[in-house]
matplotlib code that plots the C-alpha trace (Angstrom):
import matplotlib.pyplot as plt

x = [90.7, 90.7, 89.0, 87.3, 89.1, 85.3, 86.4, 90.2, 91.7, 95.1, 96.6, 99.8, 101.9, 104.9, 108.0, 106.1, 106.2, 108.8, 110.3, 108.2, 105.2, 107.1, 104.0, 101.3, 98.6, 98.7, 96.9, 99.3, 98.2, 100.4, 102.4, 104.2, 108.1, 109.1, 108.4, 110.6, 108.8, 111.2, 108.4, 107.1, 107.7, 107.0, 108.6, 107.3, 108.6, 105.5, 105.9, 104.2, 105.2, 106.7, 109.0, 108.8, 108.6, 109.3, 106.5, 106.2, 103.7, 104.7, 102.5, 100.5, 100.1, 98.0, 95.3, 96.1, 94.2, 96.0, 99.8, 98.8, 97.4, 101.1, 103.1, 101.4, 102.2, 104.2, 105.5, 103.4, 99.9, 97.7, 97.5, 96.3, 97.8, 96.9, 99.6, 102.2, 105.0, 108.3, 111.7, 113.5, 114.7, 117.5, 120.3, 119.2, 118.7, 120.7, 119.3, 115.6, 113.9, 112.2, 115.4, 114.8, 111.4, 108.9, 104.7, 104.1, 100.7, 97.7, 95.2, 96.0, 93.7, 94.8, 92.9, 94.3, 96.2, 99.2, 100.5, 104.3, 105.4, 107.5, 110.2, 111.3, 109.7, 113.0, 115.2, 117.9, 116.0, 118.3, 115.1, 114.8, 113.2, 110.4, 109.1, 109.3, 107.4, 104.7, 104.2, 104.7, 101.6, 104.6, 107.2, 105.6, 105.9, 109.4, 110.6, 113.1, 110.8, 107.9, 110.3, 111.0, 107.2, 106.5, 109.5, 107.8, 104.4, 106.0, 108.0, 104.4, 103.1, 106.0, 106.1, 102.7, 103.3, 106.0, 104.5, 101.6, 103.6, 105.2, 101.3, 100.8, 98.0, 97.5, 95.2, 94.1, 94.8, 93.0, 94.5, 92.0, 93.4, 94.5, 97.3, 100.3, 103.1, 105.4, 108.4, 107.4, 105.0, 101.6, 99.0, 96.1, 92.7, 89.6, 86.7, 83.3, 81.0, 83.4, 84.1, 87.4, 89.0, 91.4, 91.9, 95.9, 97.3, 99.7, 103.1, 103.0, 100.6, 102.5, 99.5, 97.2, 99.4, 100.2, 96.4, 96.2, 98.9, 96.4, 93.7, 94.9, 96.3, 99.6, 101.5, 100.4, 101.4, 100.4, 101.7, 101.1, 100.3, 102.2, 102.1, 105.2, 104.8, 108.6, 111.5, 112.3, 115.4, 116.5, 115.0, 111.8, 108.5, 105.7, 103.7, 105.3, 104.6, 106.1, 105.9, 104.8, 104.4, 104.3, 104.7, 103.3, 105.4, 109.2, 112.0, 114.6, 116.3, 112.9, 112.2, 115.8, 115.0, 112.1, 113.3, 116.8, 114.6, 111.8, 115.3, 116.5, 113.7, 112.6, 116.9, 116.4, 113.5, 113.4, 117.6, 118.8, 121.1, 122.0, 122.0, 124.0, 122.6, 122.7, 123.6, 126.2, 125.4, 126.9, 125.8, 124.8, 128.5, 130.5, 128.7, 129.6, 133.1, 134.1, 132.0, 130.6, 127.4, 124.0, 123.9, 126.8, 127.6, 129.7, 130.9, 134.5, 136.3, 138.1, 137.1, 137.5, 140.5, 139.8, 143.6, 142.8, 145.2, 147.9, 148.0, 146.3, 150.0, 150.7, 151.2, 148.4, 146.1, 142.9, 143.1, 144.6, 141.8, 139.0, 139.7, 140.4, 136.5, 135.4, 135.3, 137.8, 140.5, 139.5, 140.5, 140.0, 142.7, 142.3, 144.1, 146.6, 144.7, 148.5, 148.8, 145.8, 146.5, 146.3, 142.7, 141.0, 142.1, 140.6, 137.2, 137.6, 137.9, 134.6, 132.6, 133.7, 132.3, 129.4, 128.7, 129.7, 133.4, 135.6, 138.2, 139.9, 143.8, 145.6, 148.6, 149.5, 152.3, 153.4, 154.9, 158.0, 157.3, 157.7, 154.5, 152.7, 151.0, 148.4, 149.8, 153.1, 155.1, 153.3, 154.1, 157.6, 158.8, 158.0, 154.5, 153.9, 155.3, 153.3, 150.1, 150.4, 151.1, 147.7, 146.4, 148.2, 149.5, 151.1, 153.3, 150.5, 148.2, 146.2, 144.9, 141.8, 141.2, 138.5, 138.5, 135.5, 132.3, 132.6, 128.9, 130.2, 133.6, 131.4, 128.9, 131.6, 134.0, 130.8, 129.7, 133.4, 134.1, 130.9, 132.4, 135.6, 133.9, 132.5, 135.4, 137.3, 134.7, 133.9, 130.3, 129.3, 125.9, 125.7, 126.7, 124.4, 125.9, 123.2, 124.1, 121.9, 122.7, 121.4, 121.5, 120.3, 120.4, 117.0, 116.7, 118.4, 118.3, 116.6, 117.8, 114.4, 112.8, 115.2, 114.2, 114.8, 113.2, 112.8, 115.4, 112.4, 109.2, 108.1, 107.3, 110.9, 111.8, 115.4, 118.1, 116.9, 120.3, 120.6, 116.9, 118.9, 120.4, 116.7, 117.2, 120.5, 122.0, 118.8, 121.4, 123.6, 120.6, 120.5, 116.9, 115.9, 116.0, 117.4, 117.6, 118.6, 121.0, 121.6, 125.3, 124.8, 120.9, 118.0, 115.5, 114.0, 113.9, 112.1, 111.9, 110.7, 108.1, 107.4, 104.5, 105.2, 103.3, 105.7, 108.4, 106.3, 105.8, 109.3, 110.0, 107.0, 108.7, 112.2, 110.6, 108.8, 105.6, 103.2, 100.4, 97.7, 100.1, 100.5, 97.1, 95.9, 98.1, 98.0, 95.2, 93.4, 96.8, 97.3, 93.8, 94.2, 97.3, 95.0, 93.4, 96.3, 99.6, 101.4, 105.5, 105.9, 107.9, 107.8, 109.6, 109.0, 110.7, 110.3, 109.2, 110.1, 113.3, 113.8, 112.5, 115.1, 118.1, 116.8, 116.4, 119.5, 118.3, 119.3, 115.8, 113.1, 110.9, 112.0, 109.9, 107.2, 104.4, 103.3, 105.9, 106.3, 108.9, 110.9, 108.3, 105.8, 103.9, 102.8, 104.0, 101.3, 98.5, 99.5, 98.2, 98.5, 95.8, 93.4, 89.9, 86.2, 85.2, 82.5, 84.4, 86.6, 83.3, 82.1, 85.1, 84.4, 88.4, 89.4, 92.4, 94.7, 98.1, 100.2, 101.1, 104.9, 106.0, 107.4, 110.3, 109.0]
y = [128.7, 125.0, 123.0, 119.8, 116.6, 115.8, 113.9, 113.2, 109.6, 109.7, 107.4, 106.5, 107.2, 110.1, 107.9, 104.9, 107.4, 105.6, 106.3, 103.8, 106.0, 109.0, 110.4, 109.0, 111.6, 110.6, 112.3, 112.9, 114.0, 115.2, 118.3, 120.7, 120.5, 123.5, 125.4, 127.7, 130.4, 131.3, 133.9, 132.1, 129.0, 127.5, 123.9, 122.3, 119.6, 117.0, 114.8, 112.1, 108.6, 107.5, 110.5, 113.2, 113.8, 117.0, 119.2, 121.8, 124.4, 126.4, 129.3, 127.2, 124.2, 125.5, 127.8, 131.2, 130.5, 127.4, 128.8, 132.2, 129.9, 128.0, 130.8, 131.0, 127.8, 127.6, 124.8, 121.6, 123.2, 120.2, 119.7, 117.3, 118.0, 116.0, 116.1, 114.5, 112.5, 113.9, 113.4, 116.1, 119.4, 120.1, 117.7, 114.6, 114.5, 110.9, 111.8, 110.9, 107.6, 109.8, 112.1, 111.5, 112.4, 115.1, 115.5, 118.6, 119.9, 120.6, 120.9, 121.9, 121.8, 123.3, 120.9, 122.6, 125.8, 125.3, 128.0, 128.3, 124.8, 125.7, 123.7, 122.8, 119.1, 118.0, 114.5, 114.7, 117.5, 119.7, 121.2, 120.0, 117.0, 119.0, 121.4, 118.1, 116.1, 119.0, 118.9, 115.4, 115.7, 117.4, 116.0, 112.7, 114.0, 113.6, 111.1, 109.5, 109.0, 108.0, 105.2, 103.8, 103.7, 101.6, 99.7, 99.0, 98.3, 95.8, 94.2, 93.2, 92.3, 89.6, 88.3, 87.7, 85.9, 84.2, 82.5, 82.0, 79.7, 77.9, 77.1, 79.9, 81.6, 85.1, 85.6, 88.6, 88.9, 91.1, 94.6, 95.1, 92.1, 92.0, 93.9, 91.7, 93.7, 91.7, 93.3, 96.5, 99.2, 98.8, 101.8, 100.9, 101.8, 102.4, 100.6, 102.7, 99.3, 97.8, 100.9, 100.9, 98.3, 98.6, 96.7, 96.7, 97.4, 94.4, 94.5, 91.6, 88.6, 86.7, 84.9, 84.7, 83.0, 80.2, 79.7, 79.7, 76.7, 75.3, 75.5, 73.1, 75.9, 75.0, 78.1, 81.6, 84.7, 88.4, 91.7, 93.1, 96.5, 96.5, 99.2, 99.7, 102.4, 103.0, 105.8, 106.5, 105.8, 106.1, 102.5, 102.5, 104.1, 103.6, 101.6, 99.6, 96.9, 93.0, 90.3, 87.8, 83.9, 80.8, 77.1, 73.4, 70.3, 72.2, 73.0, 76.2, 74.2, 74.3, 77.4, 79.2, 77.0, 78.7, 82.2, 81.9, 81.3, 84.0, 86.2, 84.8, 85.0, 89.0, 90.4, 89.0, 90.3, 93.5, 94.4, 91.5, 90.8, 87.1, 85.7, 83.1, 79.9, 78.8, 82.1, 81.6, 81.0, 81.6, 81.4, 84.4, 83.6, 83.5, 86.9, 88.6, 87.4, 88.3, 91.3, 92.8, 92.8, 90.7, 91.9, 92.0, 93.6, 91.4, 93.4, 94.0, 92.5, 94.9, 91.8, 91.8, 89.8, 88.8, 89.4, 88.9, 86.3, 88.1, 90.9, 89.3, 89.4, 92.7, 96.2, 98.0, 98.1, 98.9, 95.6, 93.4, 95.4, 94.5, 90.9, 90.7, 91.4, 88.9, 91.3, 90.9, 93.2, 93.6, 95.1, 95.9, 96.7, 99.6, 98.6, 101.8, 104.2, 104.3, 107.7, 109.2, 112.3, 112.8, 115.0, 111.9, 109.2, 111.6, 111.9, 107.8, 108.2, 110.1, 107.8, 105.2, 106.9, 107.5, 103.5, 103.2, 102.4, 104.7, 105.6, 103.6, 102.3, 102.8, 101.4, 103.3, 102.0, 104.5, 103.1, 103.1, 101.1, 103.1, 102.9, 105.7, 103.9, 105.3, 102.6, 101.7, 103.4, 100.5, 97.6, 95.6, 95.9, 92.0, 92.4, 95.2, 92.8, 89.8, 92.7, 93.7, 90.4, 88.6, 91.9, 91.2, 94.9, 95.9, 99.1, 101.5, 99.9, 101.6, 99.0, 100.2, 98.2, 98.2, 96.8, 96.2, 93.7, 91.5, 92.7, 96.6, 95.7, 94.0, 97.1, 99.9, 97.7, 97.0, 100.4, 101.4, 98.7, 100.3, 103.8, 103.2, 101.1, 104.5, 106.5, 104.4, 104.6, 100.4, 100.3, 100.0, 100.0, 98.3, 94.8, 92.7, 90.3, 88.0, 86.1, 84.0, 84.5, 81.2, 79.9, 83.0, 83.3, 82.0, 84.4, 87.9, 89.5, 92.5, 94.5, 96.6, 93.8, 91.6, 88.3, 87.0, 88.1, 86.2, 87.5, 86.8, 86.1, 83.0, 81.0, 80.6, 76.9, 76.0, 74.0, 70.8, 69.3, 72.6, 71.8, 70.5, 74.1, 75.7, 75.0, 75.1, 78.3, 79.8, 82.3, 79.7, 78.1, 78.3, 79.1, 77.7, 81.4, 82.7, 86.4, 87.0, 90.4, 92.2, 94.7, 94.9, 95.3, 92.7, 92.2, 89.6, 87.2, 84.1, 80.8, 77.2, 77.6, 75.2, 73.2, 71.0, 71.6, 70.6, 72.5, 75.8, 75.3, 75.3, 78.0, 80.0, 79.2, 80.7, 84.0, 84.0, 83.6, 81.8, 79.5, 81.8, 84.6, 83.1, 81.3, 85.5, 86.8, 84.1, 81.5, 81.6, 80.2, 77.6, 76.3, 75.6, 73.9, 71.4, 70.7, 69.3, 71.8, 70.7, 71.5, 75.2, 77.7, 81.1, 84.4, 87.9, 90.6, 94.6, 95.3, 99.1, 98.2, 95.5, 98.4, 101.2, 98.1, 97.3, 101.4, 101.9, 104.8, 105.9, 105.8, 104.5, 107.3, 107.7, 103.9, 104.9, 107.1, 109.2, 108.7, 109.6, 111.8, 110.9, 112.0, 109.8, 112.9, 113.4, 117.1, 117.3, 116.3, 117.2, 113.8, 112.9, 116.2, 116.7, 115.4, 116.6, 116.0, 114.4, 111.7, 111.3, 111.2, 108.5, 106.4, 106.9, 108.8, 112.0, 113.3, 114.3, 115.9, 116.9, 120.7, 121.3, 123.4, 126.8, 128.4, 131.7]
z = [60.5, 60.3, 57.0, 57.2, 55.1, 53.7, 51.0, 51.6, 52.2, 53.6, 50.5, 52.8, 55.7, 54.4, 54.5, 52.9, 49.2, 47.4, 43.9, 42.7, 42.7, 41.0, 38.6, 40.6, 42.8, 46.7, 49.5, 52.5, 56.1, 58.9, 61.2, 59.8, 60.6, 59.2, 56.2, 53.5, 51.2, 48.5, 47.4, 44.2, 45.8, 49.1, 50.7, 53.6, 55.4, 56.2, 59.2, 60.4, 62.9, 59.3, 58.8, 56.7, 53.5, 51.4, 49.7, 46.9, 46.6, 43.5, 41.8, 38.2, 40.1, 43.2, 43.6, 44.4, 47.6, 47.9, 47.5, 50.0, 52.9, 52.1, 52.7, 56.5, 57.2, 60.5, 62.7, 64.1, 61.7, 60.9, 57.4, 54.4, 50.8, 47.4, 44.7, 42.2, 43.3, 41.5, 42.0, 43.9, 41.5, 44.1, 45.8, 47.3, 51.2, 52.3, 55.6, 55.0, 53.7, 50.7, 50.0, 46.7, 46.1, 46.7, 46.3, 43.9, 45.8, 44.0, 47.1, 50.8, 53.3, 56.9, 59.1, 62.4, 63.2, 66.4, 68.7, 68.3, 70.3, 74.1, 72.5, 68.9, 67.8, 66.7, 67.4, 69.9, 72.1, 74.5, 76.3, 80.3, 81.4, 83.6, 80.3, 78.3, 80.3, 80.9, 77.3, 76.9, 74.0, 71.9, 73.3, 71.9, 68.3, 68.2, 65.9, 68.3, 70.9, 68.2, 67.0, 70.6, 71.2, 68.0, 68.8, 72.2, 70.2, 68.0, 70.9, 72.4, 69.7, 68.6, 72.7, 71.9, 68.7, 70.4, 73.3, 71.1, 69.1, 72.2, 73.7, 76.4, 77.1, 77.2, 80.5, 82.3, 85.9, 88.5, 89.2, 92.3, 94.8, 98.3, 99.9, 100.6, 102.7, 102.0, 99.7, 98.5, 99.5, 97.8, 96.2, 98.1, 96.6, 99.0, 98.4, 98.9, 99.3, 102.7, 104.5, 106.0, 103.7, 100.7, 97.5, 96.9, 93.3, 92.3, 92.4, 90.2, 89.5, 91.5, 93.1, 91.0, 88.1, 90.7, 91.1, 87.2, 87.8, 89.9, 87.4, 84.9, 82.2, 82.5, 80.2, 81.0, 79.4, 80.6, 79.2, 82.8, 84.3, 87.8, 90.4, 93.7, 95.9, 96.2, 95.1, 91.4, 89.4, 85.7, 85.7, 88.1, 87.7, 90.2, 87.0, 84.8, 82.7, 82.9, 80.4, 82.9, 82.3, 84.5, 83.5, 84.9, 84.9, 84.5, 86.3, 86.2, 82.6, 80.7, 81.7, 80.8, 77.3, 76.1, 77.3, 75.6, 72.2, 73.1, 73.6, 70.4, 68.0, 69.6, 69.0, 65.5, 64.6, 66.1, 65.4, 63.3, 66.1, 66.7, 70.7, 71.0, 72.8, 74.8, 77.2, 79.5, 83.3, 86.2, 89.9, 92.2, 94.3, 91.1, 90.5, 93.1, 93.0, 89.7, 89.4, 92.6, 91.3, 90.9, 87.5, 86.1, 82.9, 80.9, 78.0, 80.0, 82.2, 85.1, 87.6, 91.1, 92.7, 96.2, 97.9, 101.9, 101.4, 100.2, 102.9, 106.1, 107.4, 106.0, 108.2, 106.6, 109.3, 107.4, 105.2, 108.3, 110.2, 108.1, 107.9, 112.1, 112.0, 108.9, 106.3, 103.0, 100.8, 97.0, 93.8, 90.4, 88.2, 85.8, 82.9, 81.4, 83.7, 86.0, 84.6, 86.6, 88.3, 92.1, 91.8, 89.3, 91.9, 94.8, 92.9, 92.7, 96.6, 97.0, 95.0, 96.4, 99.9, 98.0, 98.4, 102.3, 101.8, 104.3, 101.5, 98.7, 98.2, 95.2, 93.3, 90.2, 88.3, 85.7, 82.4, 83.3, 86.1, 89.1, 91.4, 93.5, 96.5, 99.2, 101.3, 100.6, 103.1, 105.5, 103.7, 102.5, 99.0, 98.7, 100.2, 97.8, 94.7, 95.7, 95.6, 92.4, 91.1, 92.8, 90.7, 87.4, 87.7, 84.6, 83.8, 83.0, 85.2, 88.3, 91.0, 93.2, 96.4, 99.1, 102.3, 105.1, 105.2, 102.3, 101.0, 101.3, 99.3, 97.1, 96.6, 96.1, 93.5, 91.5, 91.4, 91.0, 88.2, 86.0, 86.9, 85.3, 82.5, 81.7, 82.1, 79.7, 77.4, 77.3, 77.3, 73.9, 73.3, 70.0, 72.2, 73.7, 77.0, 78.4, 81.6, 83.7, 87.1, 89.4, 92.5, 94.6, 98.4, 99.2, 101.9, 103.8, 106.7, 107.8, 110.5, 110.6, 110.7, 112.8, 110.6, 107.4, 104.7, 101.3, 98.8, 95.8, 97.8, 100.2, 97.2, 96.1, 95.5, 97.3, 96.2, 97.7, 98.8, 101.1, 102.9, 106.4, 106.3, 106.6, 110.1, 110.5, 109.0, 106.7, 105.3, 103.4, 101.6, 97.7, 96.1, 92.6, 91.1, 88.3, 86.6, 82.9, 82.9, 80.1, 79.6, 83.9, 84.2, 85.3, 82.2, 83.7, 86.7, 88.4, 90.0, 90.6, 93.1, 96.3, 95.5, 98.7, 102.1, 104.3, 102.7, 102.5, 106.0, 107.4, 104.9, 106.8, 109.9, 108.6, 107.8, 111.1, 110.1, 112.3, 110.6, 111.5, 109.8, 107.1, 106.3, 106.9, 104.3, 101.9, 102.7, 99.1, 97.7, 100.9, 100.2, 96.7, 97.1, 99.1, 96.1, 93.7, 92.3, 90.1, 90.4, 88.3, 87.7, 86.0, 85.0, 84.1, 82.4, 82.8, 79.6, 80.0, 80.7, 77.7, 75.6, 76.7, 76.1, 72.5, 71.6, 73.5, 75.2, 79.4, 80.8, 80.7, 80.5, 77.0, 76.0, 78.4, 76.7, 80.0, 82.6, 85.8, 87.7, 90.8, 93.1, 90.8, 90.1, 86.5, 85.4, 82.8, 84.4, 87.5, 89.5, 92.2, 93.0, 95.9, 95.5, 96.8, 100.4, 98.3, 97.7, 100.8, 102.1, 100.0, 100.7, 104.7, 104.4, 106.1, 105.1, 108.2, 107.4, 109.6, 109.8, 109.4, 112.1, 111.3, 113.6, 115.2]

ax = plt.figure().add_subplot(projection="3d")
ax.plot(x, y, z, "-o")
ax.set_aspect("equal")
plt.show()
């Protein structure tokens, strides 16, 4: 039966009991982890979102009341205790912050009784994602997923600090705005007052921090809720949450100098791990060269050597056939992977179909030297030579190669480069490789569509020394856009905006937007530019993402206190549900699905 605390003050946190305080009488509060009765004696393990500390309930120095309701104890009861702080009788435990110490008890008070948990409350836990998340309320007890959410709590509160310091301020944004289809799919909220209309949840505050540019305020900061209607990945949830800011009177160098510090100042503080600044850039081209990849993680090398050149003469007809129709031959050279066996390299094969490519070519040079080659027998000896030289083949080596469209060669030896990376055990978490990545492609082409599309959004900035190619060839034009990667994964990304008319006009016109098209979808924005904008530029991070890095953890649902699944359902609440006809009703909606049909 649970007790009230009438009376009781929690004195401190468990793991904030230090040494310090041996002899002195403390009132703890917390969950049981587990407790021990010896008979005469009874230990319990206290936790809290501190840690736990070690408790003593011994016949003499409780009531008899006291030590029985001890000995019933069981795992994840609510309780608050008042007792002496010794040090520990038994051995030390180096494993906990107060291994030293323990609180003899002279008062228990069970404040709440617990049905035995699904799933042990424990670090580490083996139990399956879908009984975790059901019971995320426990699952949330866990001290390794209690220290990622403090670390996420003190992260925002030191970005705040931060920009604070730098002269931004910290506005809210609307989350109820207008639908813009342009990028991803929005959630769309009916609104019960305009019948038939929607309110669109925002994908970002894209908008309305360019209008805040407008306004005068010149820095803005927003810890942002942000909502995309699109499929899940380890990374991706349909909410998340940026660290959003915008700035007057800059271009992309002042902007990349107050992030590298913001970067700087939040690794020291939060790890006590030193960035070095300034962090290395390198252009969106030179990316995709060397690493096949956007985002690419820079804690190995395994590059990619571009070799059309070497075999465009060769009588391998995939590579000479793949450059006939513009594509190119690359590779990646393994480095003492030569010893492979024939049923590894095949699996290499299959992921690499797994990213479009038709198969994969292989040198592997054994340490002897001798070389096992899916290609050989159509190539000269010298034409093989001058192959694994462009690669800097070694003995022990293997050398992987693609060859087809330069963006599909580029998508399987990036993907392939990180699977190897992982195979040869080279990602090491404890490093932290920043890259700026600049000079995007200001705009891509859609084949759904049949137009380009803008790579960012339509009010990307470009490289003003490509503005005659707007017209010309709209592919080849550079924007002024920039992403910060971290070990091979976006954190962060932005761009100087156009804050010209004439230029936002022809880049209207290269998306294939007519005036009226445009002044529809984005006419609030087009009217206040009328009015006086000043040139800006902003950036924002995915703070969920930034999180998982820092705690080096593989998803982020693991920094995120009530994810979502892949189908962006919540297992524990189990939203999205069906509501009342009431309310559809209300909202002028009628739900219409569509029967499957069933074979007879």
């Amino acid at each position: 039966m649970a007790e009230s605390m009438k009376g009781l003050h929690r004195t401190c946190r468990c793991a904030e009991v230090t040494e310090a305080m041996t002899g002195t009488s403390i009132t703890l509060m917390g969950w049981v982890q587990k407790a021990r009765n010896k008979g005469g004696i009874v230990f319990v393990d206290l936790r809290d979102r501190s840690g736990i500390m070690q408790l003593i309930f011994e016949n003499g120095s409780v009531s008899q009341e006291d030590f029985d309701k001890a000995g019933k104890l069981r795992s994840e009861f609510v309780i608050a205790v008042t007792g002496v702080v010794e040090k520990r009788g038994g051995e030390a435990n180096a494993n906990l912050a107060t291994g030293t110490i323990e609180l003899r008890v002279n008062t228990l008070r069970v404040l709440s009784e617990a049905d035995v948990p699904p799933f042990p409350v424990e670090e580490n836990s083996r139990t399956k994602d879908e009984i975790r998340l059901k019971y995320r309320y426990l699952d949330l007890r866990r001290p390794d997923l209690q220290k990622n959410i403090m670390m996420r709590s003190r992260i925002a509160m030191l970005t705040r600090q931060f920009f604070a310091s730098e002269g931004f301020l910290e506005i809210e944004t609307p989350m109820l705005g207008k639908s813009t289809p342009e990028g991803a799919r929005d959630y769309l909220v009916p609104s019960r007052v305009h019948p038939g209309c929607f309110y669109g949840l925002p994908q970002s505050p894209q908008l309305y921090k360019q209008l805040l540019m407008c306004s005068g305020y010149d820095r803005y900061i927003q810890i942002a809720r942000c909502f995309r209607d699109e499929d899940l990945r380890a990374d991706r949830q349909p909410e998340f949450t940026q660290i959003d800011m915008e700035l007057s009177f800059v271009d992309v160098d002042d902007v990349i100098d107050v992030n590298e510090r913001y970067l700087a100042f939040l690794f020291k503080e939060v790890l006590d791990v030193d960035v070095k600044l300034p962090i290395e850039r390198i252009t969106w081209q030179e990316a995709m060269d060397r690493f096949g990849s956007d985002k690419p993680d820079m804690r190995f090398g395994m590059e990619l050597h571009d070799v059309s050149d070497i075999v465009k003469g060769c009588g391998f007809g995939v590579f000479t056939g793949a450059l006939e129709n513009g594509g190119s031959v690359r590779g990646i050279n393994a480095k003492g992977q030569g010893g492979m066996g024939r049923k590894q390299i095949d699996k290499l094969v299959e992921f690499a179909r797994g990213y479009g490519a038709k198969g994969l070519a292989y040198i592997a040079i054994a340490p002897d030297g001798t070389r096992k080659s899916s290609f050989a027998k159509f190539m000269t000896e010298e034409e093989m030579d001058a192959l694994v030289k462009a690669m800097e083949g070694e003995n022990g080596d293997l050398l992987l190669f693609a060859a087809d469209r330069t963006k599909l060669v580029y998508d399987v030896l990036g993907a392939l480069r990180l699977e190897m990376a992982k195979q040869m055990d080279l990602l090491d978490k404890n490093e932290y490789r920043f890259v700026w990545v600049t000079e995007f492609p200001l705009l891509e082409w859609s084949e759904e569509e049949n137009r380009f599309t803008a790579m960012h959004h339509p009010f990307t900035m470009l490289m003003e020394e490509d503005l005659p190619l707007l017209d010309t060839d709209p592919g080849k034009v550079r924007a002024k856009a920039y992403d910060i990667v971290l070990n091979g994964n976006e954190i962060g990304g932005g761009s100087v905006r156009i804050h010209q008319d004439d230029i936002q006009e022809r880049m209207f016109e290269a998306l294939g937007f007519t005036k009226e098209a445009a002044h529809e979808q984005f006419g609030f924005l087009l009217d206040a530019f009328r009015y006086g904008v000043p040139p800006h530029a902003g950036l924002a991070y995915g703070l969920d993402r930034l999180v998982m890095l820092m705690a080096k953890v593989d998803t982020i649902r693991d920094v995120i206190a009530f994810p979502k699944v892949k189908d962006a359902s919540c297992l524990m609440t189990k939203s999205p549900s069906v509501v009342d006809e009431k309310q559809l009703s209300e909202l002028c909606l009628k739900v219409d699905l569509k029967e499957e049909k069933t074979e007879e």
